[in-house]
Each structure stands twice: as C-alpha cells, then as structure tokens.
C-alpha positions in Angstrom: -30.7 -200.6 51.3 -30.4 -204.1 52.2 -28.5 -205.4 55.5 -27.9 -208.7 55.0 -25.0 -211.1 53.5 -21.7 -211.6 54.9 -20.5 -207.8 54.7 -23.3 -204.8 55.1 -21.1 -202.3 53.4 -20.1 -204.0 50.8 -23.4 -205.3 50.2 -24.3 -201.7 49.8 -21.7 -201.4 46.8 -23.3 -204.6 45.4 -27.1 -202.6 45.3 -25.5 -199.8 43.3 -23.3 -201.6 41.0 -26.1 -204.2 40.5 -28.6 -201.6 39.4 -26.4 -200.1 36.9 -25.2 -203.2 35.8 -28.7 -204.7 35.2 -29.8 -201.2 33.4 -26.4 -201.4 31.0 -27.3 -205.2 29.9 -30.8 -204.4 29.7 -30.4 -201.6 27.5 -27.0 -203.5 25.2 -29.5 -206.9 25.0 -32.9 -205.7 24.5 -33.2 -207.7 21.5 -30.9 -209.8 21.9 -32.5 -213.5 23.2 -33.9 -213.6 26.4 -31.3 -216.5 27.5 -28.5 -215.5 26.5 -29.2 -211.9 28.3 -30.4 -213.6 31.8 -27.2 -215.8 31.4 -24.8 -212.8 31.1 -27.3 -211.2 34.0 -26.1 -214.2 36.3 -22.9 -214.3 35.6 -21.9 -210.7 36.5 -24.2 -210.7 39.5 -22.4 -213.8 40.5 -19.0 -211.9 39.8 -20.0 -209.2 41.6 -21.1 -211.3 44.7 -17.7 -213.2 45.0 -15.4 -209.1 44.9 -17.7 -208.4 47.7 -16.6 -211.8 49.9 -12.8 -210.7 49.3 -13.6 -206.9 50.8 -13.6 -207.5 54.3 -15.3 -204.3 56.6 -14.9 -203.7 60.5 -17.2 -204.9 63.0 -19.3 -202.7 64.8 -17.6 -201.9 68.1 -18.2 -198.5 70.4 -15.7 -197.3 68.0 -16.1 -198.4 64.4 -19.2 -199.3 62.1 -19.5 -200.2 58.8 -18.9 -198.1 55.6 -22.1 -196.1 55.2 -23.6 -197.1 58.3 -26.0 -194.0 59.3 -25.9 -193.2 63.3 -28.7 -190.8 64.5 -28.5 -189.1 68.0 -30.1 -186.8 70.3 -28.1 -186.7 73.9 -28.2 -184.6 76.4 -24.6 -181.9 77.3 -24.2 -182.0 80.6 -21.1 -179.8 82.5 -18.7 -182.3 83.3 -18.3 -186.3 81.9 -20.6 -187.4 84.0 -24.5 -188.4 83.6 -25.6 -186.8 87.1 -24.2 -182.8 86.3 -26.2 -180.4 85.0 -27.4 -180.4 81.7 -27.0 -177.4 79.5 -28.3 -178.4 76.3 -28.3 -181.0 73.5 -26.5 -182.4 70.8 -28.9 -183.7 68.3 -27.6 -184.7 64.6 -26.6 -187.5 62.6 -23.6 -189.0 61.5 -22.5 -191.4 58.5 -19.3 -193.9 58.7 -17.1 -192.5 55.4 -13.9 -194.8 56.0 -13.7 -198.6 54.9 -11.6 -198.8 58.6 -14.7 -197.7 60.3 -13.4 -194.8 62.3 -14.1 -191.7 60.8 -17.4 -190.4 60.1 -19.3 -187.2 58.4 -21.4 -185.5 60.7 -23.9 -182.8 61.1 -25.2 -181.6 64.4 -27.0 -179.1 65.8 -25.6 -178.2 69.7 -28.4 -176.1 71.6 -27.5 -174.3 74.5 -29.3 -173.1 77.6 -26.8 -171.7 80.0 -27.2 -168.4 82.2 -25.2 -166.0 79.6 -25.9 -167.7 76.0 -29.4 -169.0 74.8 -29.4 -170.7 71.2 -28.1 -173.3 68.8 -24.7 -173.7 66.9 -25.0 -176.0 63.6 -21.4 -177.8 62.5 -20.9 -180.0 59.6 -17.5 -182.3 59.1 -15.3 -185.0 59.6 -15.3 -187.3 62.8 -12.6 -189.5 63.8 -14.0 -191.6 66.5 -10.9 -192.1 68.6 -9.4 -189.1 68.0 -10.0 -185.1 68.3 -11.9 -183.5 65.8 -12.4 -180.0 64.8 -16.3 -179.3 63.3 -16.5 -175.9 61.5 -19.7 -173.6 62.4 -21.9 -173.3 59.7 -24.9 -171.3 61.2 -26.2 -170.2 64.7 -29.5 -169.0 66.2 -30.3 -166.5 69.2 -27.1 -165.6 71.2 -25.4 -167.5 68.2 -26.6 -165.8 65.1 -23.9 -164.8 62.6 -21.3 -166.5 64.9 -17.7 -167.9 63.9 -15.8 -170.5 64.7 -15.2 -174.3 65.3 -16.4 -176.9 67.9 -13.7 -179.6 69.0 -14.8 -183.1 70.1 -12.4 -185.3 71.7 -13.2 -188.8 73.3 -13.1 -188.9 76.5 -14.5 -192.7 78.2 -15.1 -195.3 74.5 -15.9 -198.3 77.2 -18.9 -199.4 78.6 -22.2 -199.0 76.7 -21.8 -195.3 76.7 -19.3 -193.2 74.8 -18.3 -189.7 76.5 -17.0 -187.0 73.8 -15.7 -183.4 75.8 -17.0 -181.0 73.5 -15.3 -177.2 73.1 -16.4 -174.4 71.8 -13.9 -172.0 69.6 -16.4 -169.1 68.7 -15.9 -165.8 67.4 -18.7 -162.9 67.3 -18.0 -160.4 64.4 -18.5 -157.1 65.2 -21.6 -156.4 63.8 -23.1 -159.9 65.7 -22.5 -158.9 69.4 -24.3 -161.5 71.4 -27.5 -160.0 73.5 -26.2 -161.5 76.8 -22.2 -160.5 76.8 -20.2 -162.1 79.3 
C-alpha cells in the first residue's frame, strides 16, 4: 500500500481501482496500438487522481485515523484508569479504521487475564466507535475461559494527552457444562 499523496485513504482506493483499471485496458487494447492504449492509460489514471482530491478524509487525532488505517496494540490492564495500579493482564490485538469519518473501527483482540480467581484469555471480534461505548462479542476463550459466553464493553474513559484510557467490562456467561476451575 502506498502512503503518500494528499489523502492516504483515498490513495488506497486509487491502488485498487488502478490495478483493475490497468488490467481491463490491457486486456480490451492488447492489440490495439501501443499509443493510443498508453493515452487512454493516462487519461483514466489522471481521472482517477483528480475523484480522489475531491474526497477529503479525517486527520489523525487520538480519536480518528484514516479509512483503512491498521492500528496494532499490546497494553497492559491494569485495575483502575491509572498507569501505577495493578496490572492484571493484557489487551493485545489489532484494529482497522472502517468509517470515512474516522471513528469507528473493526477490531480483534485477545484480553488475557491473571487475577487471583480466573487464569486465561477471552478473544472478541467487532465494531469500535472510538468515542463512544462499544459492545465486542466473545468468540472463544482459553483456561478459566474455555467455552465461555458473553460480550466485553469498552467505553472511553480520558481521549487527551498522548494516552487514551478505555474501562473495559466483562459480560460473561459459563454454560453449564463449562464451569470455570476457580469459581468465585
């Protein structure tokens, strides 16, 4: 993918819609002259250039990136919103900007926990709205959280300063025939 140009994400549209356009006039002017293909060539790829100046994409900001940007992260959980309580595990996953607004995102993440009564992972998969709260589906679980139910919330909690602080909650449901090994 390339990032440069006046707008990344569009730019991204360009790549795709370049390819195929240079594959369809290949394949309609392969024996057509040369010239007269590499002039049609030019002209669409100029045509193409001047739609993406007129679609205009957020800035990046600790709440919005562009369309399709890809964020990867690996932080630590911690008790309470602050950096100094104790840390009880790890959100680790990645997530991909799916508005042209720049706020909401697809993610996948994979929440480990080490606390004195549960010992495992949860994996969720959905949509992120980065200023508002969002509710992630469980798709999986390991050790205390095998075969477990449920969805995990995360709302915003502090989007100033270089860090942003999500509270995340955890709405989980054992089935009966997946009691956990270490019940409350």
């Amino acid at each position: 993918m390339l990032l440069d140009g006046p707008n990344n994400n569009a730019l991204v549209t360009f790549n795709i819609s370049y390819s195929v356009l240079e594959e369809t006039l290949t394949a309609e002017l392969y024996e057509a002259d040369s010239e007269i293909a590499e002039a049609w060539f030019d002209q669409a790829a100029e045509y193409w250039k001047q739609a993406i100046a007129l679609t205009p994409g957020p800035s990046i900001s600790q709440t919005t990136t562009p369309f399709g940007t890809l964020y990867v992260f690996h932080d630590p959980l911690t008790l309470k919103a602050n950096s100094n309580s104790k840390i009880v595990g790890t959100a680790e996953g990645t997530s991909i900007t799916s508005s042209l607004n720049g706020l909401q995102s697809i993610s996948i993440a994979k929440i480990t926990l080490m606390m004195n009564h549960y010992k495992g992972s949860i994996s969720v998969v959905g949509g992120t709205h980065n200023t508002k709260p969002s509710n992630h589906p469980v798709v999986g679980g390991t050790g205390d959280f095998l075969f477990v139910q449920g969805y995990v919330t995360s709302s915003p909690v502090d989007l100033s300063g270089i860090t942003v602080t999500y509270k995340i909650q955890f709405h989980l449901y054992w089935p009966p025939y997946a009691i956990p090994s270490h019940p409350k």
